[in-house]
PDB file of N, CA, C, O and CB in Angstrom:
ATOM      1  N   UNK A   1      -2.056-127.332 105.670  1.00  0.00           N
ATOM      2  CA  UNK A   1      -1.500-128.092 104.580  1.00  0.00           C
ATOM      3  C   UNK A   1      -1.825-127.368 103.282  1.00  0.00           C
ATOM      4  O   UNK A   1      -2.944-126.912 103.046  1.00  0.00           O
ATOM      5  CB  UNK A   1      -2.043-129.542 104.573  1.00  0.00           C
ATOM      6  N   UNK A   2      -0.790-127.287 102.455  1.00  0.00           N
ATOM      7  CA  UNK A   2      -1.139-126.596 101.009  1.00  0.00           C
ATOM      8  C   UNK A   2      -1.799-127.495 100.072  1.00  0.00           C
ATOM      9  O   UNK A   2      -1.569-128.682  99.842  1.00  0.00           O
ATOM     10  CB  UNK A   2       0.155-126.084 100.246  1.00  0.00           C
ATOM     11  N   UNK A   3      -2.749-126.627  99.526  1.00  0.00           N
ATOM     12  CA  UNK A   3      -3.037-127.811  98.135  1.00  0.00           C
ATOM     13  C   UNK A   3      -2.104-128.851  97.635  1.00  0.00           C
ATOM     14  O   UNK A   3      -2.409-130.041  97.721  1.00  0.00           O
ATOM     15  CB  UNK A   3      -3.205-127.082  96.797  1.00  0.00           C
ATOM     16  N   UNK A   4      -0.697-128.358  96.986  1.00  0.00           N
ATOM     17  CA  UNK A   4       0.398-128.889  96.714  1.00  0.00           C
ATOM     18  C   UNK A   4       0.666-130.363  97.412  1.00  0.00           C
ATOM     19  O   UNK A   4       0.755-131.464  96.869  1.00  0.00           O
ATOM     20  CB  UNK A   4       1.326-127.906  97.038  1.00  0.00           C
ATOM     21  N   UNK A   5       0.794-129.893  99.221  1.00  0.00           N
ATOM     22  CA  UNK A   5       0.848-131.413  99.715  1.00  0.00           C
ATOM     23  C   UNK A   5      -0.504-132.038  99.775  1.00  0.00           C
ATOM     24  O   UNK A   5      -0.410-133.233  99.498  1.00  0.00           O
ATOM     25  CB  UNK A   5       1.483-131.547 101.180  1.00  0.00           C
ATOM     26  N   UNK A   6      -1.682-131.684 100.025  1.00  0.00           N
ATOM     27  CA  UNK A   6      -2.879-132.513  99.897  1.00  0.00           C
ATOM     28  C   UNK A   6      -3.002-133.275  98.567  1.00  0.00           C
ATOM     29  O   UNK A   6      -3.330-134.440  98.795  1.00  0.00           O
ATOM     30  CB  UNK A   6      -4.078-131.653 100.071  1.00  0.00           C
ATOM     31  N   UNK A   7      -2.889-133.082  97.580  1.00  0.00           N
ATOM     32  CA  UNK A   7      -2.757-133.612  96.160  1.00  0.00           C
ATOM     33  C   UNK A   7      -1.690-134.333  96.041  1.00  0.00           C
ATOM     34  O   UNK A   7      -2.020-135.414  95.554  1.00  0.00           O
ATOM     35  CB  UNK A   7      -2.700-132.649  95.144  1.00  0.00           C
ATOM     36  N   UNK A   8      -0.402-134.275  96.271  1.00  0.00           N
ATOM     37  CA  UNK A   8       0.498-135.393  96.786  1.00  0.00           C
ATOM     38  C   UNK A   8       0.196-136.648  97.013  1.00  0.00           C
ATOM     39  O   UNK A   8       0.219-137.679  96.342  1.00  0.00           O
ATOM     40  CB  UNK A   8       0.943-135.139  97.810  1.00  0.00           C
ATOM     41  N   UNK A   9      -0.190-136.269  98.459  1.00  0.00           N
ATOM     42  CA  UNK A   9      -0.588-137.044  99.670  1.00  0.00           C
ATOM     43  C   UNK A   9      -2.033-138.137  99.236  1.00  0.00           C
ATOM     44  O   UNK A   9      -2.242-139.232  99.757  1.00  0.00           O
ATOM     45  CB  UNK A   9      -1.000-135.775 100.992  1.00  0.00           C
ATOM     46  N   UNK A  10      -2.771-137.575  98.315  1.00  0.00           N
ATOM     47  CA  UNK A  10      -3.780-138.216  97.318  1.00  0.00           C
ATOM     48  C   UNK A  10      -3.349-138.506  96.348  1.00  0.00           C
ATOM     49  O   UNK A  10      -4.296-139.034  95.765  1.00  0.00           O
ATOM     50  CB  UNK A  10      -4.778-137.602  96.944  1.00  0.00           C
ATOM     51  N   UNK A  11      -2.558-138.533  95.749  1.00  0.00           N
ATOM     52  CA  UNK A  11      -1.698-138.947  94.588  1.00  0.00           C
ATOM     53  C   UNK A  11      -1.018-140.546  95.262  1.00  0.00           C
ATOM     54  O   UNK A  11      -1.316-141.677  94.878  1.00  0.00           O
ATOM     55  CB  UNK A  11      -0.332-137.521  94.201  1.00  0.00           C
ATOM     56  N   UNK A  12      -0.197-140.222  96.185  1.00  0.00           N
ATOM     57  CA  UNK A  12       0.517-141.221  96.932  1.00  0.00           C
ATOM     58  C   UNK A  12      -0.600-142.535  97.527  1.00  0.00           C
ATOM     59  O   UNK A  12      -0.199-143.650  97.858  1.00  0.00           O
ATOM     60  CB  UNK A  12       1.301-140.345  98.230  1.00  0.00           C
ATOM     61  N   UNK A  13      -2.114-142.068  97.561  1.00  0.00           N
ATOM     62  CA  UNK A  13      -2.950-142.787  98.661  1.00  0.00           C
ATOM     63  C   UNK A  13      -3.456-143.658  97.168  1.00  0.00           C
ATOM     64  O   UNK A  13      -3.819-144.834  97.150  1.00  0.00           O
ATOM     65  CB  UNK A  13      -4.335-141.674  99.881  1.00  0.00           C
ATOM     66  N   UNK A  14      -3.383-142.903  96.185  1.00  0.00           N
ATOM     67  CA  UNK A  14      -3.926-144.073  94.929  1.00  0.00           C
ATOM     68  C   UNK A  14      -3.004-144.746  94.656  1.00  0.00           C
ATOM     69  O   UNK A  14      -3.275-145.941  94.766  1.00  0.00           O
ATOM     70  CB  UNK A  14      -4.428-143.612  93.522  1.00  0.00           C
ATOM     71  N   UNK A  15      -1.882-144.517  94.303  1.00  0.00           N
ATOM     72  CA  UNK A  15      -0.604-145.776  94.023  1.00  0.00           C
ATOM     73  C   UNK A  15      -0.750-146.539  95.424  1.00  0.00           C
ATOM     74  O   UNK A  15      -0.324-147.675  95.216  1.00  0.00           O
ATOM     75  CB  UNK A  15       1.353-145.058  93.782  1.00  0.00           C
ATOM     76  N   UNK A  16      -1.037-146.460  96.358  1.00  0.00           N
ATOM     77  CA  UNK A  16      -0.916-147.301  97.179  1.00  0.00           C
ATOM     78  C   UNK A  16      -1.977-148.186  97.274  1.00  0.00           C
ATOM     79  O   UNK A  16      -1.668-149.327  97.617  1.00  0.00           O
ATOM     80  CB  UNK A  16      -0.651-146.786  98.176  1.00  0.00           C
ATOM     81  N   UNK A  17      -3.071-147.976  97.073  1.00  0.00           N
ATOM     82  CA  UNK A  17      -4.553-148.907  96.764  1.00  0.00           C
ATOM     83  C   UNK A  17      -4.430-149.524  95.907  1.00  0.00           C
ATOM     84  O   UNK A  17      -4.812-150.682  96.081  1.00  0.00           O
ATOM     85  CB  UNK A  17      -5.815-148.339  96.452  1.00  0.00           C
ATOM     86  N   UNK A  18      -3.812-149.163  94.400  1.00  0.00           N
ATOM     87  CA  UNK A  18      -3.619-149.697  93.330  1.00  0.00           C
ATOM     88  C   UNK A  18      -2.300-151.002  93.822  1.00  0.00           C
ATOM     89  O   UNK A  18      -2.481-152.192  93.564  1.00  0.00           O
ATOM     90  CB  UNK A  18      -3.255-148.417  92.191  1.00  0.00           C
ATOM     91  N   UNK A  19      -1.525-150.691  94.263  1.00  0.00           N
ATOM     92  CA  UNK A  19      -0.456-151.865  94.603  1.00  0.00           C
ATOM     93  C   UNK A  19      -0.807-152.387  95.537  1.00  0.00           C
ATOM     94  O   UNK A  19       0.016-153.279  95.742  1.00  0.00           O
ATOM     95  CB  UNK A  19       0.876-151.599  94.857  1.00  0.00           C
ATOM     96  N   UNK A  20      -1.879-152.412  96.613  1.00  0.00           N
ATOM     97  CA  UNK A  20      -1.991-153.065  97.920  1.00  0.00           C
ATOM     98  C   UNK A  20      -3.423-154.459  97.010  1.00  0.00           C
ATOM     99  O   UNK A  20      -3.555-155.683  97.041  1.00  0.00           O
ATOM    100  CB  UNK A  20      -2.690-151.531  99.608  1.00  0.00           C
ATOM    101  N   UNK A  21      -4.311-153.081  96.210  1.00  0.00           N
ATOM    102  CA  UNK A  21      -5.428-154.087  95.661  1.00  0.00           C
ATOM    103  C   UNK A  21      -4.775-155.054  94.197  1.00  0.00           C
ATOM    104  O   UNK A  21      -5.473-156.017  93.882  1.00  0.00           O
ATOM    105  CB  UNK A  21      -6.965-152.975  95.128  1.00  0.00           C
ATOM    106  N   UNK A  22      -3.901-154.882  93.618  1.00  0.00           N
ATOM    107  CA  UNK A  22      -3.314-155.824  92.950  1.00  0.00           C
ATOM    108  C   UNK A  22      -2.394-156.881  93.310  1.00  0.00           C
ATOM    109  O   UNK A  22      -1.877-157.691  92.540  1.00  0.00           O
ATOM    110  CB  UNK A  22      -2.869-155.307  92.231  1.00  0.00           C
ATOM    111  N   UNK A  23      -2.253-156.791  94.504  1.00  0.00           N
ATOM    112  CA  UNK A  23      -1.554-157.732  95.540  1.00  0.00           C
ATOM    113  C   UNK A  23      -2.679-158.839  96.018  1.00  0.00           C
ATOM    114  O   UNK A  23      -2.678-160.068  96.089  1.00  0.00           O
ATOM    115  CB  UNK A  23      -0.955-156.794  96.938  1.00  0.00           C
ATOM    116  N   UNK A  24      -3.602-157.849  96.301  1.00  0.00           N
ATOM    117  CA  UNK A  24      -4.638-158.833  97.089  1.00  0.00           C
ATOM    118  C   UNK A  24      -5.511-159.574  96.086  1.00  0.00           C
ATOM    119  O   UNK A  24      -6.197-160.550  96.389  1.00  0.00           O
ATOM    120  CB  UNK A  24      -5.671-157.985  98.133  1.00  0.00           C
ATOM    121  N   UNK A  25      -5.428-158.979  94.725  1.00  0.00           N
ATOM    122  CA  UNK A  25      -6.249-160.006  93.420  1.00  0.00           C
ATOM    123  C   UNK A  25      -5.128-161.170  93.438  1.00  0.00           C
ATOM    124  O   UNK A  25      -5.654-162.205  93.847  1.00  0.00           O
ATOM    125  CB  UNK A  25      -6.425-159.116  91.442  1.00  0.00           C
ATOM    126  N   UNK A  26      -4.009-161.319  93.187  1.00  0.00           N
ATOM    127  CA  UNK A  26      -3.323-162.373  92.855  1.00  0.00           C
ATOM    128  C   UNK A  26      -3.738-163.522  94.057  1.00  0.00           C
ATOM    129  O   UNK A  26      -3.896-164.671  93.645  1.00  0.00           O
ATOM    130  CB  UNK A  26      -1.750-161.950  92.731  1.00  0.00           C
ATOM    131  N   UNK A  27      -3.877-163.330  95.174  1.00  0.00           N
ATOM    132  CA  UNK A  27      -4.747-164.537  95.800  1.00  0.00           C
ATOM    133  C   UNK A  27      -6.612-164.695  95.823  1.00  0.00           C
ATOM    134  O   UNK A  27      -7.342-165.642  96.116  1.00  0.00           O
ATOM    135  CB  UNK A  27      -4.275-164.470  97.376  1.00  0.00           C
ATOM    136  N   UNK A  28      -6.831-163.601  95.469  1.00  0.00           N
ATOM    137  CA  UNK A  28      -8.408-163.302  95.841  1.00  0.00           C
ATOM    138  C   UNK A  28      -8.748-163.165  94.620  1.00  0.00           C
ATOM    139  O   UNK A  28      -8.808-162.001  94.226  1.00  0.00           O
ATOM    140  CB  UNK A  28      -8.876-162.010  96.778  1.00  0.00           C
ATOM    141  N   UNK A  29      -9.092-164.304  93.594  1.00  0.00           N
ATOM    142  CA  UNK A  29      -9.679-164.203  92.148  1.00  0.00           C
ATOM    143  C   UNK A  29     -10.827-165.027  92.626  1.00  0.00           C
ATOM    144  O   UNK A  29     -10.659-166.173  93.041  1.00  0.00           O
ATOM    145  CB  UNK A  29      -8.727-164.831  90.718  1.00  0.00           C
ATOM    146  N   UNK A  30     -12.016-164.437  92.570  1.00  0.00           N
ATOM    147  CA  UNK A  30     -13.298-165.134  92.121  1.00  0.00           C
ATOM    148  C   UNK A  30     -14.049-163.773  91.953  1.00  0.00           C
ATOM    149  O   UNK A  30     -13.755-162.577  91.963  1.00  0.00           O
ATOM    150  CB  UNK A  30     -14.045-166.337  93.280  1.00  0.00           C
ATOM    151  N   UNK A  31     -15.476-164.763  91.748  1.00  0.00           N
ATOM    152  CA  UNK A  31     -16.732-163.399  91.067  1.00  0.00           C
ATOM    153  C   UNK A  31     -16.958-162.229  92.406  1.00  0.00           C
ATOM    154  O   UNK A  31     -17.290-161.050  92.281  1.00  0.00           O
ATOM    155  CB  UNK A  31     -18.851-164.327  90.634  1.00  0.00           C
ATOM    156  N   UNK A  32     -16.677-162.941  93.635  1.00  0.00           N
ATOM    157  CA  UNK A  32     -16.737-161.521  94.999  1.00  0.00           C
ATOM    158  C   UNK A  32     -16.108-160.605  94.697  1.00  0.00           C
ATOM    159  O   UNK A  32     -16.489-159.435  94.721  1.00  0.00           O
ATOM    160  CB  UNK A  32     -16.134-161.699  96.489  1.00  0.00           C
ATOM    161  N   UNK A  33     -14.432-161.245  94.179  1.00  0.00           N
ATOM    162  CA  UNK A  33     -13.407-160.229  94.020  1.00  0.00           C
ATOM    163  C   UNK A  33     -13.650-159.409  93.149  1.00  0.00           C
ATOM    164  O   UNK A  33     -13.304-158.276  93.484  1.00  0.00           O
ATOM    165  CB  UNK A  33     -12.255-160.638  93.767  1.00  0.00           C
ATOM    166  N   UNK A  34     -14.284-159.508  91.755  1.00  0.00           N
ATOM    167  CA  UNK A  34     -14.902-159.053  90.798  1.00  0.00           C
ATOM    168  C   UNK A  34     -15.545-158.263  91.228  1.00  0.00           C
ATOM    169  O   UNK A  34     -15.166-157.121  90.969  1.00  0.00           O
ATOM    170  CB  UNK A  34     -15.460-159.735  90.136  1.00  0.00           C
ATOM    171  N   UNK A  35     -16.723-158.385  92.020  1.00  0.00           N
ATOM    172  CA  UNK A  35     -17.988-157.335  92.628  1.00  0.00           C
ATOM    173  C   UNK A  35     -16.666-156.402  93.149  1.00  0.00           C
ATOM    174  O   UNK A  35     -16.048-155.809  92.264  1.00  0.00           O
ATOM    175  CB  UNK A  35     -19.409-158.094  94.188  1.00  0.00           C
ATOM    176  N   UNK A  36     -16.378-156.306  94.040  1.00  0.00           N
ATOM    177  CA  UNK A  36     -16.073-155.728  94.876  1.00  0.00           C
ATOM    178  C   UNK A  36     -15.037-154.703  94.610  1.00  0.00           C
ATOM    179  O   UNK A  36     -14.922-153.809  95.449  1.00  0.00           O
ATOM    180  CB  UNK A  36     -15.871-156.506  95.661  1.00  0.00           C
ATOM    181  N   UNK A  37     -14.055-154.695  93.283  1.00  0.00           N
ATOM    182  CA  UNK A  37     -13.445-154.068  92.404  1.00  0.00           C
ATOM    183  C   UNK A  37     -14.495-153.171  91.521  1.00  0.00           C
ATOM    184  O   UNK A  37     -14.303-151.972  91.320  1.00  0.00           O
ATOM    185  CB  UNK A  37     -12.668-155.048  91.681  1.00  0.00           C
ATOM    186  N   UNK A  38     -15.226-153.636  91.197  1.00  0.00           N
ATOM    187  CA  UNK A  38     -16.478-152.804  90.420  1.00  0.00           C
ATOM    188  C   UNK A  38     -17.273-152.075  91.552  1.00  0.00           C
ATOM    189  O   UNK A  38     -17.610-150.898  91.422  1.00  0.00           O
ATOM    190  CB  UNK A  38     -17.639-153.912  89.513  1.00  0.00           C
ATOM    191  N   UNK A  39     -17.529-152.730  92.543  1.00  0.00           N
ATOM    192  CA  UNK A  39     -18.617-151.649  93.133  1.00  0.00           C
ATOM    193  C   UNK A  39     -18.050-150.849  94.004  1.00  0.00           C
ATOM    194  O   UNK A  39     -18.820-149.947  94.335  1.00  0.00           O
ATOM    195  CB  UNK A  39     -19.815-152.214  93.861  1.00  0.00           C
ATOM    196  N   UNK A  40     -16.781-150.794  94.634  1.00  0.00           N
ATOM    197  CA  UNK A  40     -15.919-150.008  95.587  1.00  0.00           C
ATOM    198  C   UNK A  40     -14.502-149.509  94.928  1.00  0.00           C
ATOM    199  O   UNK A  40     -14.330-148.305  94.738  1.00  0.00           O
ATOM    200  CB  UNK A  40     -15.617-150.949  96.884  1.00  0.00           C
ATOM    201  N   UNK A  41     -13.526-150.432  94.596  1.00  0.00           N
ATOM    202  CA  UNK A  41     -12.228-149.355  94.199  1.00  0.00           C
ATOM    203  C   UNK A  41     -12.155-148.914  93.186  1.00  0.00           C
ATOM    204  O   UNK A  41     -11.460-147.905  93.070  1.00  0.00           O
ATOM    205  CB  UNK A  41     -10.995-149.731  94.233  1.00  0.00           C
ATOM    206  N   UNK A  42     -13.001-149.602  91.711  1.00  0.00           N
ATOM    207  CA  UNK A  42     -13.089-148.393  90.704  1.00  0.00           C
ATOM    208  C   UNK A  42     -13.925-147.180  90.982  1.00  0.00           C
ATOM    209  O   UNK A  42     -13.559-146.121  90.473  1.00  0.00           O
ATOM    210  CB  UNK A  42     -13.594-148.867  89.455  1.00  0.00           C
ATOM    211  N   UNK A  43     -15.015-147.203  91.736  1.00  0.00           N
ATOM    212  CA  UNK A  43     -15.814-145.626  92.103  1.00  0.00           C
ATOM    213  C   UNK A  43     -14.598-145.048  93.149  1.00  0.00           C
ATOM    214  O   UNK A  43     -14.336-143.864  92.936  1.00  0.00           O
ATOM    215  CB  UNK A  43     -17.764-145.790  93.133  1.00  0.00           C
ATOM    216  N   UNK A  44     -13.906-145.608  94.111  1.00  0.00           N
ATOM    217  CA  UNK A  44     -12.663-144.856  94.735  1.00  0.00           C
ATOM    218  C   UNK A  44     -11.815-144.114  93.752  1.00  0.00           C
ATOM    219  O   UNK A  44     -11.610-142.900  93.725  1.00  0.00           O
ATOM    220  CB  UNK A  44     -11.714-145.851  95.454  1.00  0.00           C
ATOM    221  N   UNK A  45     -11.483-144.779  93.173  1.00  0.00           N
ATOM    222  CA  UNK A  45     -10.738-144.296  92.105  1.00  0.00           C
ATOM    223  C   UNK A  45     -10.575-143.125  91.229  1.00  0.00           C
ATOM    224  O   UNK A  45      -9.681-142.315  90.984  1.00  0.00           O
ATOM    225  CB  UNK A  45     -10.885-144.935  91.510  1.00  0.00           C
ATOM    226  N   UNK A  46     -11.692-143.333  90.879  1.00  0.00           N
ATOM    227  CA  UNK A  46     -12.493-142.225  90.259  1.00  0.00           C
ATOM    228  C   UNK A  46     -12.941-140.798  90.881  1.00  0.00           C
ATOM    229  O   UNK A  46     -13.409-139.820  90.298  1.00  0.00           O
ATOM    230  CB  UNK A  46     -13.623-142.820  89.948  1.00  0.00           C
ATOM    231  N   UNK A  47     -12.737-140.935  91.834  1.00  0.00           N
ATOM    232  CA  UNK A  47     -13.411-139.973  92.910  1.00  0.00           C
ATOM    233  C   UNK A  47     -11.979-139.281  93.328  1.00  0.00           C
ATOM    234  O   UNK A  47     -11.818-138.078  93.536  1.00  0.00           O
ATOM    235  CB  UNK A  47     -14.368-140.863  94.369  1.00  0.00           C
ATOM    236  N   UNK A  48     -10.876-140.407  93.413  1.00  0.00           N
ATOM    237  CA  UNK A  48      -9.886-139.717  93.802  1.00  0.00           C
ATOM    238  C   UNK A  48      -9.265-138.958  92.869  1.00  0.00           C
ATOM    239  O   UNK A  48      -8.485-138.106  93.294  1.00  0.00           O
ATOM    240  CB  UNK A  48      -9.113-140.415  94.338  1.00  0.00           C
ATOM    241  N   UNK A  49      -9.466-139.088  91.370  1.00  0.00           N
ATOM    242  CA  UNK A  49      -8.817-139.017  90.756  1.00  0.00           C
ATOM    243  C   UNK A  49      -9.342-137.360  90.547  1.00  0.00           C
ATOM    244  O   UNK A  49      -8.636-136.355  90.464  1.00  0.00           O
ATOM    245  CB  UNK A  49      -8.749-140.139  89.872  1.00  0.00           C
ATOM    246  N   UNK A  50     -10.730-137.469  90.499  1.00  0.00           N
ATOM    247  CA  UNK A  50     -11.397-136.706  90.219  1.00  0.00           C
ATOM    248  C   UNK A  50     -11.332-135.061  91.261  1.00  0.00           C
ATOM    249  O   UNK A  50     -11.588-133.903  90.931  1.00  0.00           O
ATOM    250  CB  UNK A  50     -12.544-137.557  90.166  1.00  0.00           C
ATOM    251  N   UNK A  51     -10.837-135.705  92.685  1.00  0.00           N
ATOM    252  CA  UNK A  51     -10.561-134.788  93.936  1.00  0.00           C
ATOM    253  C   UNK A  51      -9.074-134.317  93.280  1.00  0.00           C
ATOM    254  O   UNK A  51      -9.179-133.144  92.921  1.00  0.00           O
ATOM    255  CB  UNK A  51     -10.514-135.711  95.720  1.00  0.00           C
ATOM    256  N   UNK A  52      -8.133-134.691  93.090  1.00  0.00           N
ATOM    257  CA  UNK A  52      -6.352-134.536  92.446  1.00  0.00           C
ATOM    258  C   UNK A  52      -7.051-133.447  91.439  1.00  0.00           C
ATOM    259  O   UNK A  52      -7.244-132.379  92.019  1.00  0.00           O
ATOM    260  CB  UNK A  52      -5.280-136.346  91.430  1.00  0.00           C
ATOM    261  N   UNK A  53      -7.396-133.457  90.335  1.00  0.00           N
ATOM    262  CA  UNK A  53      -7.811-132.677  89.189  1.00  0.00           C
ATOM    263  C   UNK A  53      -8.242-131.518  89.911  1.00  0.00           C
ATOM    264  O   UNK A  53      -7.516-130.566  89.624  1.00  0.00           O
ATOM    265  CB  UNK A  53      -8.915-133.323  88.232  1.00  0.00           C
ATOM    266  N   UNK A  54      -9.280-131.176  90.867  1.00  0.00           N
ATOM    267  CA  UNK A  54     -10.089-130.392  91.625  1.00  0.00           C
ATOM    268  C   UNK A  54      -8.994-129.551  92.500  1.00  0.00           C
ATOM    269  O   UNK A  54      -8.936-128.376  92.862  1.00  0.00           O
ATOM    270  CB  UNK A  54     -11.170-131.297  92.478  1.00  0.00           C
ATOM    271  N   UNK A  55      -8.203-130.625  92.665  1.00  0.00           N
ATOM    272  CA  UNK A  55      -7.097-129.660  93.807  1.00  0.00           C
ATOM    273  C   UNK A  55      -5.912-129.185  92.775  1.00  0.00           C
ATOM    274  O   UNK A  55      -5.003-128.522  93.276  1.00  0.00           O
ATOM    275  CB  UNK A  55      -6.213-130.823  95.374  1.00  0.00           C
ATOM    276  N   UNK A  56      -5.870-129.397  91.745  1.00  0.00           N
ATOM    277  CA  UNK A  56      -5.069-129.008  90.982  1.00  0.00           C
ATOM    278  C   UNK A  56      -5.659-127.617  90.016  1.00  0.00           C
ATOM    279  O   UNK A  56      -4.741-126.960  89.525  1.00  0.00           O
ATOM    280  CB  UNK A  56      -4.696-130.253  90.288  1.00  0.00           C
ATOM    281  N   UNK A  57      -6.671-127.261  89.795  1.00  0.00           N
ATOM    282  CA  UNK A  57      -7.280-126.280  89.602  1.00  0.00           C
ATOM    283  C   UNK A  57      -7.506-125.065  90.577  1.00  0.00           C
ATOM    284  O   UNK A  57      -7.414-123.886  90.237  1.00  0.00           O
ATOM    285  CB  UNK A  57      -8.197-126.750  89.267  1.00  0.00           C
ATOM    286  N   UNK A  58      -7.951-125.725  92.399  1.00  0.00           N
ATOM    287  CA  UNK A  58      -8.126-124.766  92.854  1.00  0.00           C
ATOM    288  C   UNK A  58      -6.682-124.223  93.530  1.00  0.00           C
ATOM    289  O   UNK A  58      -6.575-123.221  94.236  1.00  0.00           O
ATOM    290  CB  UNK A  58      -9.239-124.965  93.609  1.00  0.00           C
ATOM    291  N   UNK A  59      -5.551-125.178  93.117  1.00  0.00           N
ATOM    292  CA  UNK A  59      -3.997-124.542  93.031  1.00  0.00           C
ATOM    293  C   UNK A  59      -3.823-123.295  92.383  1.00  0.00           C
ATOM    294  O   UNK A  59      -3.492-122.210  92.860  1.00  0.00           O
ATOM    295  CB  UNK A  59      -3.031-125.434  92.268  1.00  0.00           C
ATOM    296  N   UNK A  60      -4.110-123.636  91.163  1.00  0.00           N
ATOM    297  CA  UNK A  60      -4.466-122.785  89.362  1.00  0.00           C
ATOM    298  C   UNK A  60      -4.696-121.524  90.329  1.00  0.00           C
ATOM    299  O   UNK A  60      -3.838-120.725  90.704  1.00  0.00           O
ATOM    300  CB  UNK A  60      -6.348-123.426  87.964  1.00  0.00           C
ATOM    301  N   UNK A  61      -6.126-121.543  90.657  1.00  0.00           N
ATOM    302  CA  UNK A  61      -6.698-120.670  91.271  1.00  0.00           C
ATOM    303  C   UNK A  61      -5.762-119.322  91.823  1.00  0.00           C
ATOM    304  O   UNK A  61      -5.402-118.212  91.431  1.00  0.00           O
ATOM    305  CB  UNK A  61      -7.327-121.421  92.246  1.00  0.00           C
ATOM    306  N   UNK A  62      -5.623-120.296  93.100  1.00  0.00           N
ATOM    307  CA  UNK A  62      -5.272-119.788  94.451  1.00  0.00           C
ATOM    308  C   UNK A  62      -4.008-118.796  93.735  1.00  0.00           C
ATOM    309  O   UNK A  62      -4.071-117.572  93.849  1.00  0.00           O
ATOM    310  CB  UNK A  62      -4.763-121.178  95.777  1.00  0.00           C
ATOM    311  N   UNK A  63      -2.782-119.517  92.937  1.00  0.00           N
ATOM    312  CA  UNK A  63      -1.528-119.103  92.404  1.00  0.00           C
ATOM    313  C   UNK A  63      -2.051-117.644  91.478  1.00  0.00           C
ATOM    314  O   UNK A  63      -1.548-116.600  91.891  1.00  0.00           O
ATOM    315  CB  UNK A  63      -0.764-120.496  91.411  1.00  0.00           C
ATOM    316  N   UNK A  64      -2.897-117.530  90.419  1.00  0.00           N
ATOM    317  CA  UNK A  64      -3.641-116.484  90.365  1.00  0.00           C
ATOM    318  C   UNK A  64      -3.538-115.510  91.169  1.00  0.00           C
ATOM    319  O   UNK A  64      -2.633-114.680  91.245  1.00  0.00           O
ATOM    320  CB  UNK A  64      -4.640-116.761  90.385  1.00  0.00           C
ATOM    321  N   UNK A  65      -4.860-115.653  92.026  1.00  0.00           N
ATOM    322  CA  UNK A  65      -5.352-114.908  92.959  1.00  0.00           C
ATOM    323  C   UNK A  65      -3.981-114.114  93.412  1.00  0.00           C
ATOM    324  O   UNK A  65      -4.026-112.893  93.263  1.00  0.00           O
ATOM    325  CB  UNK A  65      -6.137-115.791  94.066  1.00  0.00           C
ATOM    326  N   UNK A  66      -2.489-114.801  94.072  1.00  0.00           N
ATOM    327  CA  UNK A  66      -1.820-114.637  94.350  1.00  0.00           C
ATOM    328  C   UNK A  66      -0.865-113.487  93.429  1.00  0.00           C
ATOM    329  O   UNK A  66      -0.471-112.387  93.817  1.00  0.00           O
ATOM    330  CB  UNK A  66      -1.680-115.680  94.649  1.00  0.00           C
ATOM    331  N   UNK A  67      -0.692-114.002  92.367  1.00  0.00           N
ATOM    332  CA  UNK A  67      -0.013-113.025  91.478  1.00  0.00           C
ATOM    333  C   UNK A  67      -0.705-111.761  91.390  1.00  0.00           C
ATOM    334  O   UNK A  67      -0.169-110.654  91.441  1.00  0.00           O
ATOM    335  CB  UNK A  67       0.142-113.548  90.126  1.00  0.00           C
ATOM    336  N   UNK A  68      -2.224-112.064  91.222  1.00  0.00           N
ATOM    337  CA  UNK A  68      -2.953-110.507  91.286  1.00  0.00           C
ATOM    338  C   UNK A  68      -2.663-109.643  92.200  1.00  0.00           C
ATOM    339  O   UNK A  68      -2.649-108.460  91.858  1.00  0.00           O
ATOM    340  CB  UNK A  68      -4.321-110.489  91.458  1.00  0.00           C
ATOM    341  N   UNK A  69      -2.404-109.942  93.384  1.00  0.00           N
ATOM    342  CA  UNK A  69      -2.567-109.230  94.538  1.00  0.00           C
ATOM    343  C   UNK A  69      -0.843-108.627  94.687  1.00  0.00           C
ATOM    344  O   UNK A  69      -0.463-107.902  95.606  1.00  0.00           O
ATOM    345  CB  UNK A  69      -3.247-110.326  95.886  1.00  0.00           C
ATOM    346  N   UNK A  70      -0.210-108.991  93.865  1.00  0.00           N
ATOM    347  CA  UNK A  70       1.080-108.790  94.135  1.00  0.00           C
ATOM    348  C   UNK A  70       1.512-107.037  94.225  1.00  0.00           C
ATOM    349  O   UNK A  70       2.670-106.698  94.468  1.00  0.00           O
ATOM    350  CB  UNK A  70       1.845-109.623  92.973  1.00  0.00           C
TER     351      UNK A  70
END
């Protein structure tokens, strides 16, 4: 798999958490739901977001590397 589709494919996996977990707040509002948004899908989040950026650099990279060698 290329960077290109892995970063996608993680791109696609956060819009889908984001619409599956804003689905599931509109019935699930109390202080659990609260915890559980704070202590698990915003650090997901973040992490994913943070992996997309990472794979988007070592794209940068790789595309480089590539032109050099040309």
């Amino acid at each position: 798999m290329s960077v290109s589709v892995g970063r996608a494919k993680l791109m696609t996996a956060l819009k889908t958490l984001h619409t599956r977990w804003k689905r599931a707040r509109t019935d699930w509002n109390d202080r659990v739901a609260v915890d559980f948004e704070n202590e698990f899908i915003e650090p997901l989040e973040q992490k994913i977001r943070r992996g997309i950026a990472a794979m988007e650099n070592i794209r940068e990279v790789l595309d480089r590397a590539r032109r050099d060698c040309e």
